[in-house]
C-alpha positions as MATLAB code, in Angstrom:
seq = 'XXXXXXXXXXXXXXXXXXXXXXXXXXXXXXXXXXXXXXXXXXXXXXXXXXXXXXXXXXXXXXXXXXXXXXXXXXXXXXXXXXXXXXXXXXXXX';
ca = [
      -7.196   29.622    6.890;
      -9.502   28.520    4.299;
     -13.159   27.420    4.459;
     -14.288   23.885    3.181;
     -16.879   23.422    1.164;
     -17.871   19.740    1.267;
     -20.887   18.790   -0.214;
     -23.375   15.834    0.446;
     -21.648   13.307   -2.819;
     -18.693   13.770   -1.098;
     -20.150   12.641    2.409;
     -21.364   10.035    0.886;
     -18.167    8.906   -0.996;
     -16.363    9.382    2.626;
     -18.376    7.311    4.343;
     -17.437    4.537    1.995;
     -13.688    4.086    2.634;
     -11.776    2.381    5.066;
     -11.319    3.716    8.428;
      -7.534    4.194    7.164;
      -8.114    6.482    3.886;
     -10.940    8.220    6.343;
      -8.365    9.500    8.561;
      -5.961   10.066    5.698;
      -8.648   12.195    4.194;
      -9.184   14.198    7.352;
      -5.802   14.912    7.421;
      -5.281   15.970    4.069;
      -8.170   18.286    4.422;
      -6.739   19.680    7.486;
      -3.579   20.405    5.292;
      -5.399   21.594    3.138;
      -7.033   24.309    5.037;
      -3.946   25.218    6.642;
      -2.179   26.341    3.844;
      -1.087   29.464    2.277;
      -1.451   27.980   -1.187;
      -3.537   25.035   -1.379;
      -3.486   24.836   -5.167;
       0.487   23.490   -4.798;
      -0.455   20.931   -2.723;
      -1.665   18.750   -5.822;
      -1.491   18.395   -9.320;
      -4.715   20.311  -11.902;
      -5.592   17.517  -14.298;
      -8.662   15.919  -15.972;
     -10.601   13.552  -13.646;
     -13.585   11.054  -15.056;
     -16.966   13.411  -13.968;
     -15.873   16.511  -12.869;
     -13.102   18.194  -15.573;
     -10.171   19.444  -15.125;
      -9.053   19.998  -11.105;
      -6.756   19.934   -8.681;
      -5.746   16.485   -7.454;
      -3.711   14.472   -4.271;
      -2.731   11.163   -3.287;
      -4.386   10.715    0.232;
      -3.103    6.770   -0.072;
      -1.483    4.702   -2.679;
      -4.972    4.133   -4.379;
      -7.162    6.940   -2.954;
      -7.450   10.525   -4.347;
      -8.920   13.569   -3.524;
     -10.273   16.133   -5.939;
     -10.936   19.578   -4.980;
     -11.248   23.277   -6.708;
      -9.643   26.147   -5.181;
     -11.539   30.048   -5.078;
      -8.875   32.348   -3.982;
     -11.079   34.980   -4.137;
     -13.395   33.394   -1.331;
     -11.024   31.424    0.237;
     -12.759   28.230   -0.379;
     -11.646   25.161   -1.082;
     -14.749   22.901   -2.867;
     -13.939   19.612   -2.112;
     -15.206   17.385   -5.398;
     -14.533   13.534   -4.675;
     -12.617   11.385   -2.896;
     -12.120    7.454   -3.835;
      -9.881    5.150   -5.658;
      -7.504    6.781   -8.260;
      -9.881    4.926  -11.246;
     -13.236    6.636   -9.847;
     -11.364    9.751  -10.291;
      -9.486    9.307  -13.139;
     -11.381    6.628  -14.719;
     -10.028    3.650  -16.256;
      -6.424    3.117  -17.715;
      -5.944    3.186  -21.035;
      -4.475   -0.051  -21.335;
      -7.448   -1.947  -18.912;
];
């Protein structure tokens, strides 16, 4: 089982979704945790703020971003919100 690491941004970003992504979220984090490799369960890429890290679809629109320490067992949650707050805006928009 690995520890969470969730800090206050992130709260803060949570508290701003939709009662559906919120529970999606939870889930995802529970997944998360429960895993023996956590790092497979998204995709490492470059988001808008926080470089490159891992990423997963919690909804169509919503992502979360986290790091993985293997070496602690932690699992740093980084954001969570609409796939253009993470990524930032397409190209083409």
């Amino acid at each position: 089982m690995w520890h969470i690491d969730e800090p206050e941004h992130v709260s803060k970003q949570f508290r701003k979704l939709g009662s559906a992504e919120k529970k999606q979220y939870r889930e995802t984090v529970r997944n998360l945790a429960s895993e023996e490799h956590p790092n497979n369960f998204g995709e490492f890429v470059p988001t808008k703020k926080h470089g490159k890290c891992w990423v997963t679809r919690i909804t169509n629109s919503y992502r979360l971003a986290y790091r993985v320490y293997q070496d602690t067992k932690i699992i740093q949650i980084v954001a969570v919100g609409d796939h253009k707050e993470i990524f930032g805006k397409d190209k083409h928009s």
